[in-house]
C-alpha positions as CSV (number, residue, x, y, z in Angstrom):
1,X,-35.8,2.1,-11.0
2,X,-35.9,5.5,-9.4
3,X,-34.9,6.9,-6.1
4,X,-35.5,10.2,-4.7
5,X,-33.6,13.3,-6.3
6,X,-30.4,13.6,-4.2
7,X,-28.1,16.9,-3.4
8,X,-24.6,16.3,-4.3
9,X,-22.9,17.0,-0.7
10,X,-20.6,20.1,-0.5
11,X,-17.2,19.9,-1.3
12,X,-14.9,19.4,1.9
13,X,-12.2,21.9,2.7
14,X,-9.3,19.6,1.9
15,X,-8.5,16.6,-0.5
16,X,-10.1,13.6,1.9
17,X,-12.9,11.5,1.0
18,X,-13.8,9.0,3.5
19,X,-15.0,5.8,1.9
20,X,-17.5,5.2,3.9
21,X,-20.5,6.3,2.3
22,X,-23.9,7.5,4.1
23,X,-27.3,5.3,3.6
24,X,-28.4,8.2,1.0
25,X,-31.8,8.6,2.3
26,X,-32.2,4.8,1.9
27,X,-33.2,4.1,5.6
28,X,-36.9,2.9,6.6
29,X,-38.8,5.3,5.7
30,X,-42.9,6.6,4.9
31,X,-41.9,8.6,2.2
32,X,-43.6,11.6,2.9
33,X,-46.8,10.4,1.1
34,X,-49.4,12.4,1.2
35,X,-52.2,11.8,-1.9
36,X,-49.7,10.1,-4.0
37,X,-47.0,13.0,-3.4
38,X,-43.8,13.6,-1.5
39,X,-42.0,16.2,-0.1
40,X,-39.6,17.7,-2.1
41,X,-36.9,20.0,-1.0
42,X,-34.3,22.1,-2.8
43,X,-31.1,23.4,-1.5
44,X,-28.2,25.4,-3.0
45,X,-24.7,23.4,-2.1
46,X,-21.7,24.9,-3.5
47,X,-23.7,25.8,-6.8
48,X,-25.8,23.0,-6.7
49,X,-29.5,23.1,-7.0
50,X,-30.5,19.6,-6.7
51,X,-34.4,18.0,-5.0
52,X,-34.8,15.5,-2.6
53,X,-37.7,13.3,-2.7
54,X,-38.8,11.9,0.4
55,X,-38.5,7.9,-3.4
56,X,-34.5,6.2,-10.0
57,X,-33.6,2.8,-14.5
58,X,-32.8,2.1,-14.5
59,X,-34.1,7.5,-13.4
60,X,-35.1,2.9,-13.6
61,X,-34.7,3.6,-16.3
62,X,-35.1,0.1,-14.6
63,X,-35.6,-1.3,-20.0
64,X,-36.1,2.6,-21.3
65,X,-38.7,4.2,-21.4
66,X,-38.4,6.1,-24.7
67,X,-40.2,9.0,-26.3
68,X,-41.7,10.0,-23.6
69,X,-39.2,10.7,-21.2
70,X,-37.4,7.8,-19.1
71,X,-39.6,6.4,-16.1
72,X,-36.6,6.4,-13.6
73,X,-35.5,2.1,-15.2
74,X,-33.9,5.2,-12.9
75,X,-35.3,5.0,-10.3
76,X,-36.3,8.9,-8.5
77,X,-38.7,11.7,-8.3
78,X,-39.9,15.0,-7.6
79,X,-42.4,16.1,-4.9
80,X,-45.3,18.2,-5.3
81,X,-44.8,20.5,-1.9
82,X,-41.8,22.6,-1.2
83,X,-39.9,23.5,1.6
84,X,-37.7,26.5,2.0
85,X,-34.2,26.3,0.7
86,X,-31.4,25.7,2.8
87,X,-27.8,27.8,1.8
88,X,-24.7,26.2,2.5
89,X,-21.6,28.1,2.2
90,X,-18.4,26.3,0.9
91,X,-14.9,27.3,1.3
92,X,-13.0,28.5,-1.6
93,X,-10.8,25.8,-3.7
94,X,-7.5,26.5,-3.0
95,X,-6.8,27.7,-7.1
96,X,-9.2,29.1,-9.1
97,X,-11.2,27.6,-11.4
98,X,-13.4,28.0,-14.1
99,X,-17.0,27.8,-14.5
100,X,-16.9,24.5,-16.0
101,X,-14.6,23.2,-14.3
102,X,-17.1,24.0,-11.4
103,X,-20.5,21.9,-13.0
104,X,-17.6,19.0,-13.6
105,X,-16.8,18.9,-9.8
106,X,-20.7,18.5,-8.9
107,X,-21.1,15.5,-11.2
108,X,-17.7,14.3,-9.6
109,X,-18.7,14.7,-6.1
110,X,-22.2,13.3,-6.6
111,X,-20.6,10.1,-7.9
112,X,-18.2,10.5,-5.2
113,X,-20.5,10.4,-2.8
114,X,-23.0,8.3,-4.1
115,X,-22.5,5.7,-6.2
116,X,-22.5,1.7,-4.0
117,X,-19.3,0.6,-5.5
118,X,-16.7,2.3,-3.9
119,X,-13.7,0.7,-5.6
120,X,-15.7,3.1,-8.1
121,X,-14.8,-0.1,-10.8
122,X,-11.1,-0.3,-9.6
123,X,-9.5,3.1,-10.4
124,X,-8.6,6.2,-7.4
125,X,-12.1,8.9,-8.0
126,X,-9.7,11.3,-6.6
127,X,-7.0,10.7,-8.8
128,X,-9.3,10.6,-12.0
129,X,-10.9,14.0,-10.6
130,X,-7.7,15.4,-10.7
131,X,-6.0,14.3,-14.1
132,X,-9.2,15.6,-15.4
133,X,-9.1,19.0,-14.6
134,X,-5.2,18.8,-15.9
135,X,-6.0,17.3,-18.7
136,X,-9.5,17.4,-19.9
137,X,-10.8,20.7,-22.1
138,X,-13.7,22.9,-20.2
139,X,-13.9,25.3,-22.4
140,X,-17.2,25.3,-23.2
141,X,-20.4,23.6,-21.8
142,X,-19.9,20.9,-24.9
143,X,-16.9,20.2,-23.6
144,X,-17.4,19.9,-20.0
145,X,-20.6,17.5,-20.7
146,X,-18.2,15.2,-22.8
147,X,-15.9,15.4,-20.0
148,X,-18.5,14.3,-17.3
149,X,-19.5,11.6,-19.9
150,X,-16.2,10.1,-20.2
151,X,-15.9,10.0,-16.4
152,X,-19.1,8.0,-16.3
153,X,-18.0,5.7,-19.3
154,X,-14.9,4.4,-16.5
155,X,-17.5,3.2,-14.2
156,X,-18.7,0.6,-17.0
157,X,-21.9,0.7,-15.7
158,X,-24.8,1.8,-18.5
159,X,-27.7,2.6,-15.5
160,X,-24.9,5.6,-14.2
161,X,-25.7,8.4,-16.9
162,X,-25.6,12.3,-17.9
163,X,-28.5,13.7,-18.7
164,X,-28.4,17.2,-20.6
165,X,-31.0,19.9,-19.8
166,X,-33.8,18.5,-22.0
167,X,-33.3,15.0,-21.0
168,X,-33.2,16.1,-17.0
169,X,-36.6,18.0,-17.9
170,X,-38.2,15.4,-19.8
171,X,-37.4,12.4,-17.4
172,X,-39.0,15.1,-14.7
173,X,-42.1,15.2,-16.8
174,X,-42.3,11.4,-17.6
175,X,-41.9,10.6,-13.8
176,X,-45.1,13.5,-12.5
177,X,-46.9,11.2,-15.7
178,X,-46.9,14.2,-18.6
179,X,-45.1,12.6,-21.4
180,X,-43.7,13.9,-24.7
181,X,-42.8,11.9,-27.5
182,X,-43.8,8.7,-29.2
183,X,-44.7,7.0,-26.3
184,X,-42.5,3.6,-26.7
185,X,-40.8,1.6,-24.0
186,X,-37.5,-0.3,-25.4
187,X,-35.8,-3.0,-24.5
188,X,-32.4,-5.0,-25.0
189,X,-31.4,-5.9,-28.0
190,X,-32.8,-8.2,-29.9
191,X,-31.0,-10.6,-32.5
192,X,-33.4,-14.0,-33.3
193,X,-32.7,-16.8,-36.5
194,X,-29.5,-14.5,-38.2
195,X,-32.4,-11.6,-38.1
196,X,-30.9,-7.5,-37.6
197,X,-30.2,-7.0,-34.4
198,X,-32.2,-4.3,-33.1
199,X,-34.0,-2.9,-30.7
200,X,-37.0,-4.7,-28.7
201,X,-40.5,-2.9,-28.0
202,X,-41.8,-3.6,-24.6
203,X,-44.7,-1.3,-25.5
204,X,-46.3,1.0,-27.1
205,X,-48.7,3.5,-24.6
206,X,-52.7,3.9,-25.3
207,X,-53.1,6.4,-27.3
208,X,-49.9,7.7,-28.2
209,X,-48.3,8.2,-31.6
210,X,-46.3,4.7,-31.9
211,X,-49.7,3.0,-31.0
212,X,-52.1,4.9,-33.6
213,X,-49.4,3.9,-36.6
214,X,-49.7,0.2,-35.5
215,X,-45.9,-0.4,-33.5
216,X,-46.8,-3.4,-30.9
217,X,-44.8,-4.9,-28.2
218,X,-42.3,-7.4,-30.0
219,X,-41.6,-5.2,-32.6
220,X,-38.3,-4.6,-33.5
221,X,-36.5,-0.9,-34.2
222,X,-33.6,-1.4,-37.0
223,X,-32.9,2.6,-37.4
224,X,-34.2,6.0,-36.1
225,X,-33.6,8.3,-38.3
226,X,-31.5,6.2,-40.5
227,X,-28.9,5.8,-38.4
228,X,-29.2,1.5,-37.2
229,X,-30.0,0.2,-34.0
230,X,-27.7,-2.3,-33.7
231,X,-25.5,-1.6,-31.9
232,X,-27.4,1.5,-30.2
233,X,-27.5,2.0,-26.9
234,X,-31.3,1.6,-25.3
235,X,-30.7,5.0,-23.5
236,X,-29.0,6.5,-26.6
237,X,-31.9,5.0,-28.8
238,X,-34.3,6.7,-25.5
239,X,-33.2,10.3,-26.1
240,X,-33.1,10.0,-29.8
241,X,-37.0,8.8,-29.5
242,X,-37.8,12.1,-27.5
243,X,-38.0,15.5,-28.7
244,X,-39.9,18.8,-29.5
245,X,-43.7,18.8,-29.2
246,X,-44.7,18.3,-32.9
247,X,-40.9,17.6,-34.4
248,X,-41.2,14.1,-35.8
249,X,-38.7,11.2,-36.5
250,X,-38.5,8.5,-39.1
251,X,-38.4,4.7,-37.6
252,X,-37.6,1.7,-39.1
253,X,-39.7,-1.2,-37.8
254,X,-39.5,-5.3,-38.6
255,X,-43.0,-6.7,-37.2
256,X,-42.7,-10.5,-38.1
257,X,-41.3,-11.0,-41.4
258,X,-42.4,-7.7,-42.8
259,X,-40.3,-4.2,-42.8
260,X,-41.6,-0.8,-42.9
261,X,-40.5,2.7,-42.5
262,X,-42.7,4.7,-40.0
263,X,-42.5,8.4,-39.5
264,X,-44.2,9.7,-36.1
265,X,-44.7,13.2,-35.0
266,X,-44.0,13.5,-31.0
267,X,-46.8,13.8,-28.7
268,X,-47.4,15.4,-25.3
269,X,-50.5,13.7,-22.9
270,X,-50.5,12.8,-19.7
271,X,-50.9,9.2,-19.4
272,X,-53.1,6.9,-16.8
273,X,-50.9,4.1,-15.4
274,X,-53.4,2.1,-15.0
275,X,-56.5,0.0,-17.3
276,X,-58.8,-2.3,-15.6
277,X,-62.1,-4.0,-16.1
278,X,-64.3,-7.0,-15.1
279,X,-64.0,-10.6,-16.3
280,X,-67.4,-13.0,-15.7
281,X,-66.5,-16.7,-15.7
282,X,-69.7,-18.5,-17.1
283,X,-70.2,-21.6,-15.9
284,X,-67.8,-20.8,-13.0
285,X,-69.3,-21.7,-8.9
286,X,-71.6,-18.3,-8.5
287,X,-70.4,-16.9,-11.9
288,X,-66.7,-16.0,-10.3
289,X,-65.5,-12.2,-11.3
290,X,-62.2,-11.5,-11.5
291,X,-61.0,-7.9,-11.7
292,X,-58.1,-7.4,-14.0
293,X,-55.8,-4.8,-13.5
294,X,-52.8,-3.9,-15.9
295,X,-50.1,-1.2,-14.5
296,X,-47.9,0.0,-17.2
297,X,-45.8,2.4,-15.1
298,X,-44.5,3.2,-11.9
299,X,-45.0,7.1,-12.1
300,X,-46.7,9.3,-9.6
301,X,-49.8,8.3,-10.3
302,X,-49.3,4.9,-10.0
303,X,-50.4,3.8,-6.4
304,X,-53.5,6.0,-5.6
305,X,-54.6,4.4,-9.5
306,X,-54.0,1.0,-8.7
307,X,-56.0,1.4,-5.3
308,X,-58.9,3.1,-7.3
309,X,-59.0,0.3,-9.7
310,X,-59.3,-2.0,-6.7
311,X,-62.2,0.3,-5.6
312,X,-64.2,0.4,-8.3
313,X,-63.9,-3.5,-9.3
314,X,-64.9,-4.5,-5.7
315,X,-68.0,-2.2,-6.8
316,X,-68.8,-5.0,-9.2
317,X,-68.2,-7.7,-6.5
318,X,-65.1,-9.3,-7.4
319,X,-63.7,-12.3,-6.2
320,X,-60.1,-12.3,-6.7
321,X,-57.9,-10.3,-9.1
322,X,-55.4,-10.1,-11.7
323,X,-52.2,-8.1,-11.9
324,X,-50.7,-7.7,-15.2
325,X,-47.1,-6.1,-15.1
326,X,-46.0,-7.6,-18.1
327,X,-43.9,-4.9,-20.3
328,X,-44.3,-2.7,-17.5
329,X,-40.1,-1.3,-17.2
330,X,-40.7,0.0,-14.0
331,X,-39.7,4.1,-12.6
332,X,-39.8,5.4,-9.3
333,X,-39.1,3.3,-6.6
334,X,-41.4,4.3,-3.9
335,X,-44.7,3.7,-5.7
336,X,-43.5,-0.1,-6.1
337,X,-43.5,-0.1,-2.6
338,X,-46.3,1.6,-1.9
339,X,-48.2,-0.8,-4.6
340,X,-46.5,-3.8,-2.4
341,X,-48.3,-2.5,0.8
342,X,-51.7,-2.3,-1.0
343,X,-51.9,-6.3,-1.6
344,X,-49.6,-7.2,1.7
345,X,-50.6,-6.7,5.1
346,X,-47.1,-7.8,6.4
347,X,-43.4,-9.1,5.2
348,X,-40.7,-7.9,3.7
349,X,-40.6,-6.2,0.1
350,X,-37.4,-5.7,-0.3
351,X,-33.8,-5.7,0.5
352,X,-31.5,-2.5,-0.2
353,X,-28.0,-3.9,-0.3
354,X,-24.7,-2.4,-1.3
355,X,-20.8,-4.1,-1.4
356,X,-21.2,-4.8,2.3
357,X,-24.1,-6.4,2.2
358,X,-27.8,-5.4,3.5
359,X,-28.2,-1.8,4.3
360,X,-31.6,-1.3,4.5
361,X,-35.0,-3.4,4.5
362,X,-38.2,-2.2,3.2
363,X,-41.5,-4.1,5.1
364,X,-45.1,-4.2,5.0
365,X,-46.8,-2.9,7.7
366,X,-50.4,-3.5,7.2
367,X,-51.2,0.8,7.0
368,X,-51.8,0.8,3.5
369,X,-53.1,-2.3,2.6
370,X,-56.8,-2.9,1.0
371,X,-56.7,-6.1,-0.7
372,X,-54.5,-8.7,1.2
373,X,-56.8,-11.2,1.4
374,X,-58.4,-12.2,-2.3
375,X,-56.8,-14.6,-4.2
376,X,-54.2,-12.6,-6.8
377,X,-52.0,-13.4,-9.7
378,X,-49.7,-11.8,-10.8
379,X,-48.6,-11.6,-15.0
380,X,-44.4,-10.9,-15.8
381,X,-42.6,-11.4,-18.9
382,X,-39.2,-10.4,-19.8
383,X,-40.4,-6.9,-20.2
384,X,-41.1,-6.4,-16.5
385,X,-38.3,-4.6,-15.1
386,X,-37.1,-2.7,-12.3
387,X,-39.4,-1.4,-10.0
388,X,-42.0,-4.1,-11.6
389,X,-39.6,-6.9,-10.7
390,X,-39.4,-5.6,-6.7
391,X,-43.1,-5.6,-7.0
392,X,-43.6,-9.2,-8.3
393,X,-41.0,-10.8,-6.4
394,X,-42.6,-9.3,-2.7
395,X,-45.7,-10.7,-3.7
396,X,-44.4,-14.2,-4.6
397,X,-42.0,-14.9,-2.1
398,X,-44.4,-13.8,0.3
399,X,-46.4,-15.9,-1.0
400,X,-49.0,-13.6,-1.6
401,X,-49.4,-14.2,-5.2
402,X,-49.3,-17.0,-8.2
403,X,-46.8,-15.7,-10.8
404,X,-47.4,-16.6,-14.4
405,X,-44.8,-15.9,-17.6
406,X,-41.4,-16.0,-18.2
407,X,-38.5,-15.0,-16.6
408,X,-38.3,-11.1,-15.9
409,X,-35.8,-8.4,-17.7
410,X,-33.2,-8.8,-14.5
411,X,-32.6,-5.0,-13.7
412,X,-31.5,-5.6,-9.9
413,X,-30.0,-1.9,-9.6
414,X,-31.7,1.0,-8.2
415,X,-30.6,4.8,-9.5
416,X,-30.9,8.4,-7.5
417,X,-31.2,11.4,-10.0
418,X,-28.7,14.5,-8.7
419,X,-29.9,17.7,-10.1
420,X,-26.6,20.2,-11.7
421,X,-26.6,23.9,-10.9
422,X,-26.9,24.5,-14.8
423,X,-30.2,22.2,-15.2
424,X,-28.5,19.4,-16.1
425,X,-28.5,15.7,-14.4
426,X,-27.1,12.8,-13.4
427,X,-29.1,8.9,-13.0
428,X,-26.2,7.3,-10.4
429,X,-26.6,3.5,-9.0
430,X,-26.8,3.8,-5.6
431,X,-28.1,0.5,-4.6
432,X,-28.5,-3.1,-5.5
433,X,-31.7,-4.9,-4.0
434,X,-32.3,-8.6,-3.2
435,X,-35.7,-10.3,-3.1
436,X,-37.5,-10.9,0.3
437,X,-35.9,-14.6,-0.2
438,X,-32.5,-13.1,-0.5
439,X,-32.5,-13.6,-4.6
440,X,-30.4,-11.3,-6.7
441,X,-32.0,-11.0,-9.8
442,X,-29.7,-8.7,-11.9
443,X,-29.3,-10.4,-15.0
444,X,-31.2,-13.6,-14.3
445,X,-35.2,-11.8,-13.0
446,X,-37.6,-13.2,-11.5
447,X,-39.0,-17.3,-12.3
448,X,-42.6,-17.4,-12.4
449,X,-44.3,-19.8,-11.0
450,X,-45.8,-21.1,-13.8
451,X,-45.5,-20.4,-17.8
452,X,-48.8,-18.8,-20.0
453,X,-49.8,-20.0,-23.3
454,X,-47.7,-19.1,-25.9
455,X,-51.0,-16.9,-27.7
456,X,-51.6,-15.6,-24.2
457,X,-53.0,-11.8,-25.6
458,X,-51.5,-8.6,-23.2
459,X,-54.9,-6.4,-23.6
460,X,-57.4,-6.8,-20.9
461,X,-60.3,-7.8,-23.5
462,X,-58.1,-10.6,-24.9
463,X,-57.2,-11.8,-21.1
464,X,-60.9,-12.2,-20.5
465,X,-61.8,-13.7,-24.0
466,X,-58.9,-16.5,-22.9
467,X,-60.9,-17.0,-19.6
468,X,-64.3,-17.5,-20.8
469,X,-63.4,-20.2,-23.7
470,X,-62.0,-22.9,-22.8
471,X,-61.9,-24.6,-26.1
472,X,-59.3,-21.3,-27.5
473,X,-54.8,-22.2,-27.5
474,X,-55.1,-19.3,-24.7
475,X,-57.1,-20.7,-22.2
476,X,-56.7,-21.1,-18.9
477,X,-58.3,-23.2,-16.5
478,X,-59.8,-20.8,-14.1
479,X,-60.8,-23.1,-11.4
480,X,-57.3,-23.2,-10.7
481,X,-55.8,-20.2,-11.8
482,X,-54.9,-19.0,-8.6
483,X,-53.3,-22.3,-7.7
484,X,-50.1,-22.2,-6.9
485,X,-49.2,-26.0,-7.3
């Protein structure tokens, strides 16, 4: 899940780096929302342009979102209004160095400065920036990306990234909801009954070219471009899926028992976060409507959507509604908020924490709510991650909602995206967040409250077809679908 862009702070005139680390923006805060937007500032530190959003997977990329740029499973985003830049002016190093050497020391001090472990995975950041620059070739811009890349790799932590110029841009893109690519969301690897390992599909976007060729969620990837997934990193399989308007790419699929070889030619389209519709229950006390609404993303778009989806089914007088974040792998953190707010009036969404504990709480304060009062229910599955598991574990510890599936994906990070001089970036965990009941669920996700049918479909016809017959394996009662015990 995605935080806002973040400056790295300027350098300090002498060796000492304090441990104690600043709340990053993190405090209580309205996000400057104005229309779905927030303030975005650039400033030039010490060579570094970087944005500040006033909102990370893990970049959220919370599962990857691939193809199509990563939703920030980081967390982060840009703003849509600018403020005037702000020069700082840094005292000269006290030896020269080169160019490089210059874009490695922003990634450092961003990490430095930002990332929530500050035993920084038991090694001295100081003394690793140092043997670096003694020891590690800058030469070239090749070199001093493999150089930030092996400083990330000590931090054994897959969330904390480099992203080169095109991947920067394109998770940019993905976040403001303008995509390039195939338009697939992947998940962890996948290895069932002596089956290749491979690589899970959460989903497959409306529309886009993985969709149109057939590629479903529960589909496996064994190779992109011939080279296996199985022991591919989901954020190395990510930027191999994204590319060139019109370049195309050559993808190995397993769906069931059958294997085929796929090429796709990348896309660019802006996609809607969000599908709703309808559902009449026959037969139900003054033929009940339910509005269904499924969320696929968390990008800018995502929270003014959801609330005209609310709109327009209360339109057809709805009684209560549906949720579905199921293979939804989350992006930028503040619109799960903000989504929070809509169905609660009041409690807590979330907890920031870091290694001391709670540093910042996140509550509903009744502002932006519009539907806090008809009955909901929400939809997970272990493809809901990041900012989709914040979402659905506010509304069921508050109580506010009936969870149904399985057990969520388990992200419980929560990255900021720093913006390099050069146009490059990083995705850094800043955060770890905790339930409103105080539940850690990184690696474990959220428990529903209760299971669906094993044949329970993830379109919104299907979901109404399962309601209306209650002779089919899907069905589910709806007099006491929104239930909780």
């Amino acid at each position: 899940m995605l935080l806002p862009m973040r400056r790295p702070p300027a350098a300090p005139s002498r060796p000492a780096f304090p441990p104690h680390v600043s709340s990053l923006g993190l405090q209580r805060q309205q996000h400057g929302r104005a229309g779905g937007e927030f303030e975005l500032r650039f400033r030039q530190i010490d060579r570094v342009r970087v944005c500040t959003v006033a909102r990370a997977s893990p970049l959220e990329v919370d599962a990857a979102p691939a193809g199509f740029g990563r939703r920030a499973i980081v967390g982060v985003v840009l703003a849509m209004s600018l403020s005037a830049p702000a020069y700082y002016r840094v005292p000269p190093p006290s030896s020269a160095l080169t160019e490089e050497n210059l874009i490695f020391l922003e990634a450092w001090r961003a990490v430095d400065r930002a990332y929530y472990d500050k035993s920084f995975n038991g090694q001295s950041w100081f003394r690793y920036r140092e043997r670096a620059l003694r020891e590690d070739p800058m030469s070239t811009r090749e070199e001093t990306y493999a150089a930030i890349k092996k400083m990330l790799t000590t931090l054994d932590d897959p969330f904390t990234r480099f992203l080169e110029p095109e991947k920067f841009k394109s998770l940019r893109s993905g976040t403001q909801g303008a995509l390039t690519g195939v338009g697939l969301s992947i998940g962890y690897p996948l290895a069932l009954n002596g089956s290749p390992a491979g690589l899970s599909v959460m989903s497959a976007a409306p529309g886009g070219p993985a969709e149109k060729a057939g590629i479903v969620s529960g589909d496996v990837i064994l190779a992109i471009d011939n080279r296996s997934a199985e022991d591919m990193d989901i954020y190395d399989a990510a930027d191999r899926l994204q590319g060139p308007e019109g370049t195309s790419i050559d993808l190995t699929i397993r769906s069931g028992a059958d294997t085929r070889h796929i090429v796709l030619k990348r896309e660019r389209y802006t996609l809607n976060p969000v599908r709703s519709r309808m559902c009449e229950i026959p037969g139900s006390e003054d033929s009940s409507k339910i509005g269904y609404i499924k969320l696929t993303t968390f990008n800018q778009n995502a929270a003014g959507s959801v609330k005209e989806a609310i709109k327009k089914l209360r339109e057809n007088n709805v009684k209560a509604f549906v949720l579905d974040l199921r293979n939804n792998s989350g992006g930028l953190f503040p619109e799960g908020i903000e989504i929070a707010k809509i169905w609660m009036d009041k409690g807590v969404i979330v907890y920031i924490c870091d290694s001391r504990g709670v540093r910042d709480i996140y509550e509903a304060d009744g502002v932006s709510t519009i539907a806090a009062s008809e009955p909901l229910v929400v939809l997970v599955n272990k493809g809901t991650a990041s900012a989709s598991e914040i979402l659905a574990g506010a509304l069921k510890d508050n109580k506010r909602a009936v969870v149904y599936g399985e057990p969520t994906y388990g992200k419980g990070k929560i990255q900021s995206v720093f913006a390099l001089s050069d146009g490059s970036g990083l995705a850094v965990t800043v955060a770890r967040y905790e339930t409103p009941a105080h539940t850690d669920i990184d690696k474990v996700g959220v428990i529903p409250d209760r299971p669906l049918p094993a044949s329970f479909p993830t379109d919104e016809d299907g979901f109404c077809s399962c309601l209306k017959d209650p002779a089919s394996p899907c069905n589910l009662n709806a007099a006491r679908l929104f239930v909780r015990s």
